[in-house]
KOLTORNU-516291 format. One line per 8 residues: number of its first residue (from 1); for each residue x, y, z of N, C-alpha, C, O. Coordinates in steps of 0.1 Angstrom, whole numbers. Layout:
N
NUM> X Y Z X Y Z X Y Z X Y Z  ...
//
This chain:
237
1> -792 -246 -866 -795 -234 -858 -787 -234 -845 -780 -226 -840  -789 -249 -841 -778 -251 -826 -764 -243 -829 -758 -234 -824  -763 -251 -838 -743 -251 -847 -745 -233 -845 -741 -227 -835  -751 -226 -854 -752 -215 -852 -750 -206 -840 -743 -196 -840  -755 -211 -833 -755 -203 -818 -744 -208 -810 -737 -200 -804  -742 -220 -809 -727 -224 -803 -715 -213 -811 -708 -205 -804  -712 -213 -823 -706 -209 -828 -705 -193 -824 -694 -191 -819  -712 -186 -824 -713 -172 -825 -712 -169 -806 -705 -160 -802
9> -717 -178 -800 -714 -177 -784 -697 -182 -782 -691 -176 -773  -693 -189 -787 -679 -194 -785 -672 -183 -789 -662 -181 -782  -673 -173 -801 -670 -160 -808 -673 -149 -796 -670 -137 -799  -676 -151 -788 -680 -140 -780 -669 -144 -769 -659 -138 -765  -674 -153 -766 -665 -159 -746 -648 -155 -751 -638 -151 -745  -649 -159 -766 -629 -162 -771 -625 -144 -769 -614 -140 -766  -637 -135 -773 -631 -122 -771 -632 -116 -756 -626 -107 -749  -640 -121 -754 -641 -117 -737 -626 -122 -734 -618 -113 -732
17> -623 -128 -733 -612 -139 -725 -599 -129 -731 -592 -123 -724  -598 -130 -744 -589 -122 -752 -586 -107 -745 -575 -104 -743  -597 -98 -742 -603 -90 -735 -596 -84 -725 -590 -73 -725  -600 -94 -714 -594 -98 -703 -583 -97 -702 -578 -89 -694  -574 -107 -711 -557 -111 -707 -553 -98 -713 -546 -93 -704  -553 -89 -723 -548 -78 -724 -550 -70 -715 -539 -65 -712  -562 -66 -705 -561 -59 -698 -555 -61 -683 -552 -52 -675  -554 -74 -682 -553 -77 -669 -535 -77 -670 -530 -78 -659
25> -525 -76 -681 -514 -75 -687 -512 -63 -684 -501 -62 -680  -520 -51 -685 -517 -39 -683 -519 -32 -670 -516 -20 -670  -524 -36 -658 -531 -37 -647 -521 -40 -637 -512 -48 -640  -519 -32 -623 -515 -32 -616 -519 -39 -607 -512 -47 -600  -535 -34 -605 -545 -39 -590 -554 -40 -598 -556 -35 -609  -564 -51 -586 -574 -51 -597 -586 -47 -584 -582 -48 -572  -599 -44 -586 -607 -39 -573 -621 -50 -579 -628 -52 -590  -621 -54 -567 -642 -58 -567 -650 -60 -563 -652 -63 -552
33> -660 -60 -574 -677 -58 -565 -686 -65 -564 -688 -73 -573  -693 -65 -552 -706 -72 -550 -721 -65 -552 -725 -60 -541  -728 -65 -559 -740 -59 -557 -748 -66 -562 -747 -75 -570  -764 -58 -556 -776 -63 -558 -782 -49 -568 -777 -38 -569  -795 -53 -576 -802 -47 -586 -814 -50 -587 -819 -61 -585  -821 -40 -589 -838 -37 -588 -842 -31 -599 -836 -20 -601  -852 -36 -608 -861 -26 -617 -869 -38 -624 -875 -46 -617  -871 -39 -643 -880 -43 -644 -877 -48 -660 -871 -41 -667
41> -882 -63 -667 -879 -69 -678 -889 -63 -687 -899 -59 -682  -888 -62 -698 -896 -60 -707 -893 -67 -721 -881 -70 -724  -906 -72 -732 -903 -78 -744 -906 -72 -758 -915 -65 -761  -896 -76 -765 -908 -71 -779 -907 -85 -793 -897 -91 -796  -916 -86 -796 -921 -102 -804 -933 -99 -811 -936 -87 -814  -940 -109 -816 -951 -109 -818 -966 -102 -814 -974 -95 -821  -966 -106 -803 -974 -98 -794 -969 -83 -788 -977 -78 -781  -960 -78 -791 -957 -68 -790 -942 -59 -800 -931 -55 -798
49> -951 -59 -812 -943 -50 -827 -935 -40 -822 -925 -38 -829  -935 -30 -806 -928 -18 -803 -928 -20 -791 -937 -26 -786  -919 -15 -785 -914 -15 -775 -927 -8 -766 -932 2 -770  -930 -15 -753 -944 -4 -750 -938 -8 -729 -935 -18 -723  -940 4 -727 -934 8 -710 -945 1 -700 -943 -5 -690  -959 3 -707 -966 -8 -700 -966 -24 -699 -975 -32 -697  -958 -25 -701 -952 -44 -703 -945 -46 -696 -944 -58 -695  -934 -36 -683 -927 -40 -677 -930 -50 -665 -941 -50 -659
57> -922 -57 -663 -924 -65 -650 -917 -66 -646 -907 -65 -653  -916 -69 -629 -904 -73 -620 -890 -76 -621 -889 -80 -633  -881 -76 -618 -868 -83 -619 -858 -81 -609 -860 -74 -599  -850 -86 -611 -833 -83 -599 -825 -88 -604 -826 -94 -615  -812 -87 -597 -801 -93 -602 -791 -95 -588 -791 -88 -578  -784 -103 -589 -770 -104 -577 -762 -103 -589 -766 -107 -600  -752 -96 -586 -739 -92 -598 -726 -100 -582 -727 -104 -571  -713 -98 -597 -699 -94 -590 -693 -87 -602 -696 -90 -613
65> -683 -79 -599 -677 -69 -610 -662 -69 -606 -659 -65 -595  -656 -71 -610 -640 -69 -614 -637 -60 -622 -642 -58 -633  -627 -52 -617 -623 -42 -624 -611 -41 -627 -603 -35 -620  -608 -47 -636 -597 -45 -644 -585 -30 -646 -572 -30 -645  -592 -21 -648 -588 -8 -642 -599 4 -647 -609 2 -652  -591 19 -642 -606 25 -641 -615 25 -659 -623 33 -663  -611 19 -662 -616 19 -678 -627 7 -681 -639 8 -684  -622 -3 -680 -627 -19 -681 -628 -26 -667 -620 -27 -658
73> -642 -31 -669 -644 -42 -660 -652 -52 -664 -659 -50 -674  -654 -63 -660 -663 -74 -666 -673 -75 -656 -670 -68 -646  -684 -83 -655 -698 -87 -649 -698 -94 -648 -699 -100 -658  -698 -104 -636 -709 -115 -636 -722 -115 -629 -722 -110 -617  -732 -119 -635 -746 -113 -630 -757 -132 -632 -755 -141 -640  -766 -130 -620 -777 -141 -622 -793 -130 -620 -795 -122 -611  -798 -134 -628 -812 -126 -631 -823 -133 -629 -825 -144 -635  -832 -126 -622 -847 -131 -625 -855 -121 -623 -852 -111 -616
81> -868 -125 -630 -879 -118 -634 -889 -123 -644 -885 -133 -650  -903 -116 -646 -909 -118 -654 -911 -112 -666 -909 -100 -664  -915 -115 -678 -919 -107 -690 -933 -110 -699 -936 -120 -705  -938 -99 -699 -951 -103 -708 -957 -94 -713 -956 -82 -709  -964 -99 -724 -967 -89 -741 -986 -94 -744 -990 -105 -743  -993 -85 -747 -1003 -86 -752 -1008 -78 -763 -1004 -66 -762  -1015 -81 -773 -1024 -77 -780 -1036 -74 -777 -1042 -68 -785  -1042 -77 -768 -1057 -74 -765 -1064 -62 -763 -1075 -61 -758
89> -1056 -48 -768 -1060 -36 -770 -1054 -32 -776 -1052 -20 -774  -1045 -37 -789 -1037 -34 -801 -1051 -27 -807 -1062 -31 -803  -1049 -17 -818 -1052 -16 -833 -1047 -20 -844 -1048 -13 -854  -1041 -30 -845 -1034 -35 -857 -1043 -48 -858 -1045 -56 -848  -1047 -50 -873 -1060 -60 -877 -1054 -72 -875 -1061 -82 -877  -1043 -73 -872 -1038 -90 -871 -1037 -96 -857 -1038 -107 -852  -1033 -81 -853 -1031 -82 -837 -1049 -89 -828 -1051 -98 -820  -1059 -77 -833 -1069 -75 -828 -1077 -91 -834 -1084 -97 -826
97> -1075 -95 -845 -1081 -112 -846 -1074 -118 -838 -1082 -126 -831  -1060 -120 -834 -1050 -129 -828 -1054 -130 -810 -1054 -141 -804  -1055 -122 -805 -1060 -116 -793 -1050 -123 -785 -1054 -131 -776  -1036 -120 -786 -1024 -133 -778 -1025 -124 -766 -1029 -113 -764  -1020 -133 -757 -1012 -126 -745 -1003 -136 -734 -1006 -148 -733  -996 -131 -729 -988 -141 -722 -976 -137 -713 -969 -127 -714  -977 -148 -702 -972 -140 -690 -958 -149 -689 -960 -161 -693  -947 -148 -684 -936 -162 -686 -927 -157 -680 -923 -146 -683
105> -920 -164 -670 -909 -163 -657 -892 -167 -665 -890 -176 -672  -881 -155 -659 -872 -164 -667 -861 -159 -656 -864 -149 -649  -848 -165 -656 -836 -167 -654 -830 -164 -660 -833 -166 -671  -815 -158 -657 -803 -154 -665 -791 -155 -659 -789 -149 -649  -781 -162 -662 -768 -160 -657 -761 -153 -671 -766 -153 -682  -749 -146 -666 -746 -136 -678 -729 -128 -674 -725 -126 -663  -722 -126 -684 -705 -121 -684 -706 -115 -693 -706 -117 -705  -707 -104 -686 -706 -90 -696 -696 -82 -691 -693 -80 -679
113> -690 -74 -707 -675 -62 -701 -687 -48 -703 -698 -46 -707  -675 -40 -695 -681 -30 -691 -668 -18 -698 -656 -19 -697  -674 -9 -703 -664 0 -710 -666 16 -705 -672 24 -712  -661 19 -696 -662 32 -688 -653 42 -697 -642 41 -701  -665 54 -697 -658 61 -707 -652 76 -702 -649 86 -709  -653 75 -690 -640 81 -684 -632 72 -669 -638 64 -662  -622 75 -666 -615 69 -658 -621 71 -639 -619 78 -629  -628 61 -643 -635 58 -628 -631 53 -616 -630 41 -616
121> -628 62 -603 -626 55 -592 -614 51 -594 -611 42 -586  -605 55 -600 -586 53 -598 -586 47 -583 -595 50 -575  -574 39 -580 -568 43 -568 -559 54 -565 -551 58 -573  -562 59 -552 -554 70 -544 -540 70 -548 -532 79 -547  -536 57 -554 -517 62 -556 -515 55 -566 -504 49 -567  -525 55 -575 -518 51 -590 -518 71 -594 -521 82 -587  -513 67 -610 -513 79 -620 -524 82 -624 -523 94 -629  -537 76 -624 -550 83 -630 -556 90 -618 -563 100 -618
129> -553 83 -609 -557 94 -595 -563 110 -599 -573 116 -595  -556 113 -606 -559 129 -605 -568 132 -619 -570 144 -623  -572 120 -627 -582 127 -641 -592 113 -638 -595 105 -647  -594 110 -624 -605 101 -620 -617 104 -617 -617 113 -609  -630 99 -622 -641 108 -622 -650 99 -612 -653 87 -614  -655 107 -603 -667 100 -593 -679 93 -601 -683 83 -596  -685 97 -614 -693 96 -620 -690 91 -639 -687 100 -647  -691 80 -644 -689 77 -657 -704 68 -663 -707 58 -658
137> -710 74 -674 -713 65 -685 -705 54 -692 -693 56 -695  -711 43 -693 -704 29 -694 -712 23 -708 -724 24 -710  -703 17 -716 -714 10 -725 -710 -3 -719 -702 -3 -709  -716 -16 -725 -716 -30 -719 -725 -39 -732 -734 -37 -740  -717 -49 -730 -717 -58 -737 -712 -79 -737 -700 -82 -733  -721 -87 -740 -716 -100 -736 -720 -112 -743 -719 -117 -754  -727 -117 -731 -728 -133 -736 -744 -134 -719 -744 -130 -707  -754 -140 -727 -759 -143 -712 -766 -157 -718 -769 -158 -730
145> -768 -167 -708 -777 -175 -710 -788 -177 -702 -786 -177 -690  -802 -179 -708 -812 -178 -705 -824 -190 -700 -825 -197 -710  -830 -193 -692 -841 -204 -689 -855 -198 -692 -855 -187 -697  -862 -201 -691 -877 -198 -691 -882 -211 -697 -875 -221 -698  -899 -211 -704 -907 -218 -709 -911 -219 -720 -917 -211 -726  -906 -234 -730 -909 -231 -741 -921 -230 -745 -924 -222 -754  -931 -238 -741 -944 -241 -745 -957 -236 -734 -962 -245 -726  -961 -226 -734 -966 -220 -725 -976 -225 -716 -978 -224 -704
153> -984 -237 -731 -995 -244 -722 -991 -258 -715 -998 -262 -706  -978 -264 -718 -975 -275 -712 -964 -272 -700 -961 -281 -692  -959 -261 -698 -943 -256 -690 -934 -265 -693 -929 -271 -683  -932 -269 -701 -917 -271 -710 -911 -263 -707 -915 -251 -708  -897 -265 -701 -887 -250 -702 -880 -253 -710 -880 -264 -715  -869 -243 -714 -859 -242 -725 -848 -237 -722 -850 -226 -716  -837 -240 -724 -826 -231 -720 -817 -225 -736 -816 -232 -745  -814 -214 -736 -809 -206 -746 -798 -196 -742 -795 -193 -730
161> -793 -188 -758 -785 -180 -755 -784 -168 -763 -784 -166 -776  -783 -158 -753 -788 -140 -761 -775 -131 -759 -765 -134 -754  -777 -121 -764 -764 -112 -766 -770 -102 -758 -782 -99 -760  -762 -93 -748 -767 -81 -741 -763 -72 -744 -751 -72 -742  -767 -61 -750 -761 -46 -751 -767 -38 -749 -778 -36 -754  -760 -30 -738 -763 -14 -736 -760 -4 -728 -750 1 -734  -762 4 -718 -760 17 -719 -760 21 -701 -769 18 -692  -750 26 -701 -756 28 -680 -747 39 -673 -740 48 -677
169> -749 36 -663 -737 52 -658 -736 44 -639 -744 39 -631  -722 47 -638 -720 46 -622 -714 58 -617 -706 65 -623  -719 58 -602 -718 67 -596 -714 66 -584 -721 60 -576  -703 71 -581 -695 68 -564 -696 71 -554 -686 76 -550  -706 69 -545 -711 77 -535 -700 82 -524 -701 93 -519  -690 71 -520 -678 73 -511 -669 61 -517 -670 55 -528  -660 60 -509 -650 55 -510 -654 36 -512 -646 27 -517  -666 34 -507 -668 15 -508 -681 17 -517 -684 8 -525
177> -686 23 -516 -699 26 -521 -707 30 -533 -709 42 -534  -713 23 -541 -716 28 -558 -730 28 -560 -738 22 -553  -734 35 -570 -751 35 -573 -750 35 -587 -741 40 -593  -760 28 -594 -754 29 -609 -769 22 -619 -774 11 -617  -771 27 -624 -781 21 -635 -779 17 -649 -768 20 -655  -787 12 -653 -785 6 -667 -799 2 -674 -810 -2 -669  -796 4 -690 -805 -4 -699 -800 -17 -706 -790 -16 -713  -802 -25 -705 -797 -37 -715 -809 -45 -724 -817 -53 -720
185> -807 -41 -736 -811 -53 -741 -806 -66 -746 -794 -66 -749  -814 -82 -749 -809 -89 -751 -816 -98 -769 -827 -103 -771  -804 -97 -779 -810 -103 -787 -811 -115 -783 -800 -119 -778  -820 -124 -783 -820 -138 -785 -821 -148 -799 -824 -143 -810  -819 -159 -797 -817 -167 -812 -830 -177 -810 -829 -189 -811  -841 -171 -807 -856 -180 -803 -868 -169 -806 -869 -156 -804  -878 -181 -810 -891 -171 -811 -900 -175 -800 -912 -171 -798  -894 -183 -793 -902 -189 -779 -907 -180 -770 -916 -183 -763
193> -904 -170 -769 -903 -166 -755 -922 -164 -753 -929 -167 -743  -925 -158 -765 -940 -155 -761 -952 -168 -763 -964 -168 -759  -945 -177 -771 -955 -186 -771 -957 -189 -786 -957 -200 -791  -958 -176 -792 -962 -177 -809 -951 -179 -818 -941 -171 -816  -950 -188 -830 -940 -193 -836 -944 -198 -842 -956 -196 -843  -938 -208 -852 -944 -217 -868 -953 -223 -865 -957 -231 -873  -960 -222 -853 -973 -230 -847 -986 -221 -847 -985 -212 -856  -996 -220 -840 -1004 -210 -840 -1007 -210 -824 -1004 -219 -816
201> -1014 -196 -821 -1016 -197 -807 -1031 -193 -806 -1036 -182 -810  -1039 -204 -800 -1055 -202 -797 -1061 -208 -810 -1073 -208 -811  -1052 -215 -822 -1058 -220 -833 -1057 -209 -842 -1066 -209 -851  -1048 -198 -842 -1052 -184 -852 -1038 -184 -856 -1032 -195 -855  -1031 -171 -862 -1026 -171 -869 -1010 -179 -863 -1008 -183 -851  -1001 -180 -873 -990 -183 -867 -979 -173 -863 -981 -162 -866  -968 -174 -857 -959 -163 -856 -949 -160 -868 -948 -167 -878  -942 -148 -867 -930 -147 -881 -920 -153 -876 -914 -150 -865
209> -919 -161 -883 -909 -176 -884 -898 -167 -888 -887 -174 -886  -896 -157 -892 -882 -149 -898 -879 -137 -889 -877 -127 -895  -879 -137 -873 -877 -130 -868 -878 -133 -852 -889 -138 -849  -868 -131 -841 -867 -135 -828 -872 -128 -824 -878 -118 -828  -871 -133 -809 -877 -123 -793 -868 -119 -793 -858 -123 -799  -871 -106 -784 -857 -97 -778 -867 -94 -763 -879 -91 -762  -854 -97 -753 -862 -88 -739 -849 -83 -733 -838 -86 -734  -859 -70 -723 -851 -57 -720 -848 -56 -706 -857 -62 -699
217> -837 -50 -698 -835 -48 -687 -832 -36 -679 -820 -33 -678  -840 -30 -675 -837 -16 -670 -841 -21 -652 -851 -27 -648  -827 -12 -644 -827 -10 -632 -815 -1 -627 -806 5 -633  -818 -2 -615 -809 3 -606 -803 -3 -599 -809 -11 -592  -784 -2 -597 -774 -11 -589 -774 -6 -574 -780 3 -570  -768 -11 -569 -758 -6 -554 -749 -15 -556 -752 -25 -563  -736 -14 -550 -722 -24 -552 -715 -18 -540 -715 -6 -538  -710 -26 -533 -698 -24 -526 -685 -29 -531 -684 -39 -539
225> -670 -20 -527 -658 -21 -533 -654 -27 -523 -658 -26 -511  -641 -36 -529 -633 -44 -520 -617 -36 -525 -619 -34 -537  -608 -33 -523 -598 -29 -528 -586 -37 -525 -583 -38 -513  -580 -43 -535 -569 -53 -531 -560 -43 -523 -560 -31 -522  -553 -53 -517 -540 -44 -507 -529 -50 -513 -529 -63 -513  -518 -41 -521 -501 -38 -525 -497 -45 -512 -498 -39 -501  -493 -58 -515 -481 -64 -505 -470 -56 -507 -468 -53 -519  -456 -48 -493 -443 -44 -507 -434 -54 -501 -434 -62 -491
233> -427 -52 -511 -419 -60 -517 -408 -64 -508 -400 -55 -504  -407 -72 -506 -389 -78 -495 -382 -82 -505 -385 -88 -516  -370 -78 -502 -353 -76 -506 -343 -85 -497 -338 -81 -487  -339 -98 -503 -329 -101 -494 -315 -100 -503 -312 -100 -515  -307 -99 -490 -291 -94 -498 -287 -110 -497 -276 -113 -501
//
């Protein structure tokens, strides 16, 4: 399973990287950002079959963002927050014998691209200048690696690795200035996160051994822009 996840995360960083050097080949200037993020994690597992809005908990993020041009940019982001799932007012008969619940802190560092799907924020004296939009929907996608607890009753932590995808929009307020939200979710390659797994939890049933955690990330950004400055060019005769 290690082999597994090494493999498929090495498959990921080689196209990021790949990614990258194409675009940064096509790139004149490149612009970037610093921001912070506010909203809230959420899970879905065992203890929680569907996604449910009352589960959210806390979170944040410090980002930096490179922009490659107004199309592509990549992420780097460190995260924290909490996530937690219960059954204890489920109707489902397996749920309602199992009576799980569980509360669990985690960490994220994470490099994700960003794919703007109209041309955002041009500079003033390139060519896209004039079909540059204050405002774009972005999809996103990466690599993050994760900390938290593997064993709920002992705090064991664990460290792992999930895949983020999803969905957001930035918005340009002025010239340094951005606002921007997003959903991401993260598959993971672990049934840890909640506690329940090929073991049992409270002495009752065990978890589905044939199926991972996944946890969610919804908030809101602010970023400030840095804009490289065009040295020109000296000419000696």
């Amino acid at each position: 399973m290690n082999r597994k996840k090494n493999r498929i995360a090495g498959r990921i960083l080689s196209a990021i990287f790949l990614f990258i050097g194409v675009s940064v080949a096509n790139v004149n200037a490149q612009v970037h950002e610093i921001g912070l993020g506010a909203g809230g994690f959420n899970y879905t597992g065992e203890l929680a079959r569907k996604f449910n809005p009352l589960f959210y908990r806390p979170g944040a993020e410090i980002f930096y963002r490179l922009n490659f041009s107004p199309v592509v940019a990549l992420r780097g982001a460190f995260s924290f927050g909490g996530i937690y799932g219960s059954e204890l007012k489920s109707k489902d008969p397996v749920a309602n014998y199992r009576q799980g619940e569980f509360k669990n802190n985690l960490t994220e560092v994470s490099a994700i691209l960003e794919y703007n799907f109209f041309n955002f924020r041009a500079p003033k004296d390139s060519r896209k200048a004039q079909s540059s939009s204050r405002i774009t929907p972005y999809f996103t996608g990466g690599i993050a690696f994760f900390n938290t607890q593997q064993d709920l009753g002992t705090g064991n932590s664990f460290f792992n690795v999930a895949i983020p995808i999803g969905l957001g929009f930035k918005f340009q307020l002025s010239e340094h200035w951005n606002l921007g939200g997003e959903f991401v979710a993260r598959k993971t390659f672990t049934d840890y996160l909640d506690g329940v797994r090929e073991g049992t939890i409270n002495y009752r049933r065990t978890g589905d051994i044939l199926k991972t955690d996944w946890y969610y990330y919804t908030g809101l950004t602010v970023s400030y822009t840095f804009y490289s400055v065009k040295c020109p060019a000296i000419y000696h005769k």
